[in-house]
C-alpha positions in Angstrom: 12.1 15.3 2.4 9.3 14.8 5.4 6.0 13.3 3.8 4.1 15.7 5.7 6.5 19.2 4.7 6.0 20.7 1.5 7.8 24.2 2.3 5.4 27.2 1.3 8.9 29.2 -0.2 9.3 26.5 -2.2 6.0 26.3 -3.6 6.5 29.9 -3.8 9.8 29.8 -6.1 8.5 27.5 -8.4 5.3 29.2 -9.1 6.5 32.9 -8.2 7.3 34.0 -11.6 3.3 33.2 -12.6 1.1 36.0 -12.4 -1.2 35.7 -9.0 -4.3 35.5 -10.5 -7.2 36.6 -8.6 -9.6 34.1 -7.1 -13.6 35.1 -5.3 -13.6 38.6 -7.0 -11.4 41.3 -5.2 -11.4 41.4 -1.3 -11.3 38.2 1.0 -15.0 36.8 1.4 -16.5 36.5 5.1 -18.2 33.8 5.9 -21.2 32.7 5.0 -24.3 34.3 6.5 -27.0 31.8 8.1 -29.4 32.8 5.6 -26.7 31.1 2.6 -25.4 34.3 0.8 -22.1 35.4 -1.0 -20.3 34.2 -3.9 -18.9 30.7 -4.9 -16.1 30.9 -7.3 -15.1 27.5 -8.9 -12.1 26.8 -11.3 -13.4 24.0 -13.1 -11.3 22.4 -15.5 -14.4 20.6 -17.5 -13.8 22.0 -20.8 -16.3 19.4 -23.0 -19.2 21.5 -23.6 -21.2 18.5 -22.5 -19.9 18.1 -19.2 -19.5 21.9 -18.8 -22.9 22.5 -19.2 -24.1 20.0 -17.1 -22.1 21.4 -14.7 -22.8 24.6 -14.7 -26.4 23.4 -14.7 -25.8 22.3 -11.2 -24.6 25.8 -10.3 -27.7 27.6 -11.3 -30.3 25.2 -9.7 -28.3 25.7 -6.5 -28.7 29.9 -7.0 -32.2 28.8 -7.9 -32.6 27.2 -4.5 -30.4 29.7 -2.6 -31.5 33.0 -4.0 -28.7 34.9 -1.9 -26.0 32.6 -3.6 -24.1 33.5 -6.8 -22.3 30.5 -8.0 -19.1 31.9 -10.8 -18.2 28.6 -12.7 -14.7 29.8 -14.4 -13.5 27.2 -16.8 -9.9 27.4 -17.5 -7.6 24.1 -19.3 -6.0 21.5 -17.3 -2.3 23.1 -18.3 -1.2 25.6 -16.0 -4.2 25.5 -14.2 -2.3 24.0 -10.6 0.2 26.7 -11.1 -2.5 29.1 -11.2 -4.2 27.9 -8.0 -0.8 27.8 -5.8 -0.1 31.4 -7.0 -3.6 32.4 -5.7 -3.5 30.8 -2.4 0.0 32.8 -2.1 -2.0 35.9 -3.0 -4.7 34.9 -0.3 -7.1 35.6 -3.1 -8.1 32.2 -4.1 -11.4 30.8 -5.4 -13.7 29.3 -2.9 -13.7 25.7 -5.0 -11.1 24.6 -7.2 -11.4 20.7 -9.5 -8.1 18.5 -8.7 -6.4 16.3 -11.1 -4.0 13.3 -9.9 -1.9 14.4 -7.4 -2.8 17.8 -6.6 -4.7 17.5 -3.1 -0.9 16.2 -1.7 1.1 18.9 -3.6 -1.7 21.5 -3.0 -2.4 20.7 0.9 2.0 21.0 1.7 1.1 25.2 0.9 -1.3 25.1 4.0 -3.5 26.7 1.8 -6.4 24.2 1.1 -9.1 22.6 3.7 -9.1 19.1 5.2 -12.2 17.5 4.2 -13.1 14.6 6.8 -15.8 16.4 8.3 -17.4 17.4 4.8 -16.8 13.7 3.9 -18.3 12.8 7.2 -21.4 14.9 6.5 -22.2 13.9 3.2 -22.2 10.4 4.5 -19.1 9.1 5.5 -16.0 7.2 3.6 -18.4 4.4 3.1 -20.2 6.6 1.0 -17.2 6.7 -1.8 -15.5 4.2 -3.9 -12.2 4.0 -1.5 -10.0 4.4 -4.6 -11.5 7.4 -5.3 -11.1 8.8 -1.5 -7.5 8.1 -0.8 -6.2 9.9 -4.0 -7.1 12.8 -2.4 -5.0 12.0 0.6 -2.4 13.5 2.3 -0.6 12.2 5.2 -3.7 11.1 7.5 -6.5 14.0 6.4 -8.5 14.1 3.1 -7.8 16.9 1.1 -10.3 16.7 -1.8 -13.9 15.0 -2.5 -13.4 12.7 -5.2 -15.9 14.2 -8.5 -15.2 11.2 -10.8 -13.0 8.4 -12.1 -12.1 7.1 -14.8 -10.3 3.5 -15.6 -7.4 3.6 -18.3 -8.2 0.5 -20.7 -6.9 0.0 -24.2 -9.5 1.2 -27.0 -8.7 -0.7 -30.3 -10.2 -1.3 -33.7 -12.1 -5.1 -34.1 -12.1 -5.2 -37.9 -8.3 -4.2 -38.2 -7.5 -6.9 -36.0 -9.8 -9.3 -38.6 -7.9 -7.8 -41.4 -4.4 -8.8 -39.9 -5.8 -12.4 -38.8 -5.6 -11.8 -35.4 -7.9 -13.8 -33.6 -7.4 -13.3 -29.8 -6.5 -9.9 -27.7 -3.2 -9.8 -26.3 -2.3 -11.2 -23.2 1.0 -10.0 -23.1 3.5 -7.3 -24.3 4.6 -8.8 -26.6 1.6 -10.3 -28.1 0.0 -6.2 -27.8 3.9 -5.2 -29.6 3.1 -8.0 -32.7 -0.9 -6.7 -32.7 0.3 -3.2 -33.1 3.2 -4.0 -35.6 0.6 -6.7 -37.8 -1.7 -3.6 -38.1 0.6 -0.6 -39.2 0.8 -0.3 -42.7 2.3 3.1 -43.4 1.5 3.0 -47.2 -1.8 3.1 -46.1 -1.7 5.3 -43.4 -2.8 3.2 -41.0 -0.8 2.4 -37.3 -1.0 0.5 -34.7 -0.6 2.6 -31.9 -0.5 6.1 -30.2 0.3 8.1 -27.3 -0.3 11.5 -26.7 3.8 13.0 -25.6 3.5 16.6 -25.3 0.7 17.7 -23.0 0.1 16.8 -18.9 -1.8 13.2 -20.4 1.4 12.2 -21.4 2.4 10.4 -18.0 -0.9 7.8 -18.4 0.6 5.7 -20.9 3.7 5.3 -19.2 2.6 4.8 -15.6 0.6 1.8 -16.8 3.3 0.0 -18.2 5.7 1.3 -15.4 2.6 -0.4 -12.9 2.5 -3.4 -15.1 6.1 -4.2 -14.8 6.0 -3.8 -10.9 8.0 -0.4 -10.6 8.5 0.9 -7.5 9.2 5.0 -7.8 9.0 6.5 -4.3 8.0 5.3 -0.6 7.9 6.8 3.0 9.6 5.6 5.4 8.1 4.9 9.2 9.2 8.6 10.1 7.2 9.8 6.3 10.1 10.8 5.0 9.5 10.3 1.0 12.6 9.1 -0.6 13.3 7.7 -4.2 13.7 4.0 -3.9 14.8 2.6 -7.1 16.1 -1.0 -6.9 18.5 -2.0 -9.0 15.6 -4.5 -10.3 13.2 -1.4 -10.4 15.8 -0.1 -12.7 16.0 -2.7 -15.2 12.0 -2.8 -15.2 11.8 1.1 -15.8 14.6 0.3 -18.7 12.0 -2.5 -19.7 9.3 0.3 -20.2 11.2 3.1 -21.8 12.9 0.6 -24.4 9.5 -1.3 -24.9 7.7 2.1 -25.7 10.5 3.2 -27.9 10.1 0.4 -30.2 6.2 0.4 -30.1 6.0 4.4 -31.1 9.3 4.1 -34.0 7.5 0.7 -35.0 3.9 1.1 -35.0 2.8 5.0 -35.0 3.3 8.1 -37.5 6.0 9.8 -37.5 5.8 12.8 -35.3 4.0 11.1 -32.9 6.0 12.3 -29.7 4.5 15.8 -30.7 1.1 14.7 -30.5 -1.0 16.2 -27.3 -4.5 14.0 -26.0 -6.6 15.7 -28.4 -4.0 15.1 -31.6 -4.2 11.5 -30.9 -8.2 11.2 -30.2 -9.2 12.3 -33.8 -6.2 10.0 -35.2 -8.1 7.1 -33.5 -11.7 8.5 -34.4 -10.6 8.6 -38.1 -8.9 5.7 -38.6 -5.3 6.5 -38.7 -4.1 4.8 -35.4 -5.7 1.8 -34.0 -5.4 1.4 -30.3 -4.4 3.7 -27.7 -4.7 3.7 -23.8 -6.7 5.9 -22.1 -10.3 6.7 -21.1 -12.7 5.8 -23.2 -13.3 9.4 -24.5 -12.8 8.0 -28.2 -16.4 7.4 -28.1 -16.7 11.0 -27.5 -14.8 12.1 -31.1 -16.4 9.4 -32.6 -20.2 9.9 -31.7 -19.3 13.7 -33.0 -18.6 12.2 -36.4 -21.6 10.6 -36.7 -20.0 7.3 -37.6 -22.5 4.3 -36.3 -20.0 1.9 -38.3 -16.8 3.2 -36.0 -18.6 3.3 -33.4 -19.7 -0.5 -33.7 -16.0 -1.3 -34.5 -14.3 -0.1 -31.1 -14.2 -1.8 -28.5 -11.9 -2.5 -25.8 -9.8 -4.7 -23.0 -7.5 -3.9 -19.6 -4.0 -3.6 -20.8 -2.2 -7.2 -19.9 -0.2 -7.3 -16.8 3.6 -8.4 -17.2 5.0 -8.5 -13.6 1.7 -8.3 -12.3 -1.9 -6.8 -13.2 -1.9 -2.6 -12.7 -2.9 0.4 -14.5 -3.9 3.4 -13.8 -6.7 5.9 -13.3 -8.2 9.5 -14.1 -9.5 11.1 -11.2 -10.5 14.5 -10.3 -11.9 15.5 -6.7 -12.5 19.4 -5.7 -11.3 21.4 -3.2 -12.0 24.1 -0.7 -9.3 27.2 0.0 -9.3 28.3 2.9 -8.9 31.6 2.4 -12.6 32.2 0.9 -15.9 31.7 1.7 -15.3 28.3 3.2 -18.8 27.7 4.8 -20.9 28.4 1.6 -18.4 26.0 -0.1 -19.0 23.3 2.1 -22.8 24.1 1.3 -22.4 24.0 -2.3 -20.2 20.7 -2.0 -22.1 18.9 0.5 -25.5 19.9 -1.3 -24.0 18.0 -4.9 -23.8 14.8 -2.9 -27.3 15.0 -1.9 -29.7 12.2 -3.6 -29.3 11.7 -7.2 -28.3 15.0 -7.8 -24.8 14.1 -10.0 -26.5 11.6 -12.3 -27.2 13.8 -15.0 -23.7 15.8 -14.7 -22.3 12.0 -15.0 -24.6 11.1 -17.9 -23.3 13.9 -20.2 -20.3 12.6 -20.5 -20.3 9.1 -19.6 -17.1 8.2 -21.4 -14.5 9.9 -18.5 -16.2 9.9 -16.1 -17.3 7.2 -13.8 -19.1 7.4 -10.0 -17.5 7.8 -7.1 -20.2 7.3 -5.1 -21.1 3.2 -4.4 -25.0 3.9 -4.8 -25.0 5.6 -8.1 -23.6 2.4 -9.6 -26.8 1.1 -8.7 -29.1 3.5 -10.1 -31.2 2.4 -12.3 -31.8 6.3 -13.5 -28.0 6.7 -14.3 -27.8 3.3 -16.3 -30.8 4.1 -18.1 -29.4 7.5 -19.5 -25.8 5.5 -20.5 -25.4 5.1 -24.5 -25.0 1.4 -25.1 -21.3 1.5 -25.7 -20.4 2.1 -22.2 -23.4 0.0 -20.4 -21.1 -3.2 -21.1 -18.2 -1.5 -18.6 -20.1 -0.4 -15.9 -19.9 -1.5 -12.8 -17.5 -4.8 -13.5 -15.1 -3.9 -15.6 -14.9 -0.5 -14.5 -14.4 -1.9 -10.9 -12.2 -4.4 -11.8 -9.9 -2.4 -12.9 -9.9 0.5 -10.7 -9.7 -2.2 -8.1 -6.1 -3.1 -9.3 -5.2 0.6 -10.6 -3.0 3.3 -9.5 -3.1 7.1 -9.3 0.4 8.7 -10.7 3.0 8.3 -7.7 0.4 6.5 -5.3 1.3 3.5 -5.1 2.7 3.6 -1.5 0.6 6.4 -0.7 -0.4 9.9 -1.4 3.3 11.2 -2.7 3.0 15.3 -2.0 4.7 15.8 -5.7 2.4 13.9 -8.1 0.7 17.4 -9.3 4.7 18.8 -10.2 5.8 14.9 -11.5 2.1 15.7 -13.9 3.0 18.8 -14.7 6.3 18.9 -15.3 6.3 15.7 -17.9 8.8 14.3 -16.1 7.8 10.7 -17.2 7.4 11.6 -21.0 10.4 13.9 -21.0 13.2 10.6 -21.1 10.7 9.0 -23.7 10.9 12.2 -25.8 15.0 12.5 -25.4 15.1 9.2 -26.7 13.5 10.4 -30.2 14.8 13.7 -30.1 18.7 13.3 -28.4 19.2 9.5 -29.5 19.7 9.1 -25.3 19.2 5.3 -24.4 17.0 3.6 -22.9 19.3 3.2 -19.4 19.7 7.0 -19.8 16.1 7.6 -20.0 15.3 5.5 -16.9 18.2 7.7 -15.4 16.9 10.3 -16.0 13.3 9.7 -14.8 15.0 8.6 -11.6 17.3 11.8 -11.3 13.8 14.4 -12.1 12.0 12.5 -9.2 14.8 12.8 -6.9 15.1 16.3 -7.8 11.3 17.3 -6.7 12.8 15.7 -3.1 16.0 18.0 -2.8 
């Protein structure tokens, strides 16, 4: 299929059967008045109360400075939430500003429903404004779709004192040395495990598309006319075998039973309470275990990039926002370009520093946003952080903005073979076949 085509009927017939939920508040907004006035609606997928707050605080300061303004912050869960917005830009009733995840701009902008941003990028400052990482993945073909909100490295969270209980001395540097690390900690007598992964909810694909980066696995690339196609090599194929037989024997080896049933937030409070070890994520486990008001925990996690095996890669959380273009599209611009002004984001980042990094180059050198960090994350911030979102990969982007990473996200498709393996006894050959077969099905 053309890069550049995403056909609006199709778009249609996988999301027709969804109710088309209603965006601004009724009838299609005019444009905004010189004088700023109107209503903002914004999806926002935020559901922390931390982070949800603070961002709703932003909201009302803007009504506060823009009296003719209403700003409707309607937070809804990251499942579901895609589907939603597609069925409202085929009801022409969307919300003026929506948050993306990973591959939503590219899926989102082939319905012709959503607003290139360069101009909006260009009046907030320009790309050299943004961490470029965070800019291209939300870009489609040659136009930015989305203004990058925040990112967030994937690292490995672990346990120091079960590591000094096992004898291990040094982090892995390998997979194999992270397999025997897992498998010298799980003790199931004790209820204690090595490792975990949430299988069943959209997070799923994070685990996997690191190791699929760190074994070199090429999914999908354009060719010069932009015609996305699967390209699998047959040495691609033997690496994505490599991943799917790897994970198989690190989840039956080193985590509880059930755990391919787990979602994000399943997982999170094993980690906080001591039942798994290490996972691979953000470093929200600092969230879950601040909450417990555990200052021993919280002394005894730490954490380390995941070790390359083919070569160094991993991936990244990001989220941007959008603009519909059936809405009040001049007021959202307003609202967008006004959150980018000074220091404005610094507290909205501060209240929940764990997952959710700076997009913007200066903030990293705030002293104002460093000072409001709790000392757990001061350590990652910038170098690590940078280092490894230098080297790290949105889902499906490594040879560009793929226009199917939202559906390959929302679908599962990666965790899917993973989960037939457990549940069907399919192979790990049948599992890479199959991951192969559901990407080349989003291109028929």
């Amino acid at each position: 299929m053309k890069k550049g085509v995403l056909l609006v009927f199709a778009a249609f017939m996988f999301f027709g059967t969804l109710p088309l939920f209603a965006g601004g508040g009724g009838e299609k907004q005019q444009p905004a008045a010189k004088g700023k006035s109107g209503t903002i609606t914004l999806w926002s997928t935020m559901t922390q109360t931390e982070r949800a707050k603070a961002f709703d605080d932003l909201a009302r300061v803007y009504e506060k400075e823009n009296p003719g303004v209403t700003v409707k912050v309607e937070v809804m869960p990251w499942d579901g939430t895609m589907d939603k917005v597609v069925a409202s830009i085929m009801a022409k009733n969307p919300p003026e500003i929506t948050l993306h995840g990973s591959g939503w701009p590219q899926t989102l902008a082939g319905t012709g429903g959503i607003l290139e941003m360069d101009e909006l990028i260009n009046e907030i400052g320009g790309t050299g404004k943004f961490l470029q990482m965070a800019l291209d993945l939300g870009k489609y073909e040659t136009s930015y779709y989305s203004v990058p909100l925040y990112v967030t490295p994937y690292i490995t969270m672990y346990r120091k004192s079960y590591l000094e209980k096992a004898g291990i001395t040094k982090l892995p540097t390998t997979w194999e040395e992270f397999y025997t690390m897992c498998k010298a900690v799980t003790d199931p007598g004790k209820n204690i495990y090595g490792f975990g992964a949430p299988m069943t909810d959209i997070h799923s694909w994070k685990t996997i598309w690191v190791f699929l980066q760190s074994n070199n696995v090429n999914l999908v690339n354009a060719d010069s006319g932009g015609n996305w196609r699967v390209d699998v090599s047959p040495e691609d194929r033997a690496a994505i075998i490599e991943v799917y037989d790897y994970l198989y024997r690190l989840i039956k080896d080193c985590s509880p039973a059930g755990l391919i049933g787990y979602n994000q937030t399943n997982v999170r409070e094993l980690v906080a309470k001591g039942t798994i070890m290490s996972r691979i994520d953000t470093p929200e486990i600092y969230y879950d275990v601040r909450a417990l008001k555990d200052d021993a925990t919280l002394k005894d996690i730490a954490y380390f990039s995941f070790p390359g095996r083919k070569r160094i890669g991993s991936g990244t959380g990001w989220v941007g926002m959008g603009i519909q273009k059936d809405s009040n599209v001049d007021l959202a611009k307003d609202y967008i370009k006004w959150l980018y002004t000074g220091d404005r984001m610094v507290d909205f980042y501060a209240s929940y520093p764990y997952a959710m990094f700076p997009v913007l180059n200066e903030t990293y050198k705030s002293s104002g946003y460093r000072a409001k960090l709790p000392d757990e994350i001061k350590p990652m911030l910038p170098d690590l952080a940078l280092e490894i979102l230098s080297h790290a990969s949105g889902l499906m982007m490594t040879n560009g903005p793929f226009p199917f990473a939202g559906e390959v996200e929302s679908r599962k498709i990666f965790a899917n073979p993973l989960i037939n393996m457990f549940n069907k006894g399919i192979t790990a050959a049948q599992a890479a076949d199959e991951l192969i077969a559901e990407t080349q099905a989003l291109l028929n």
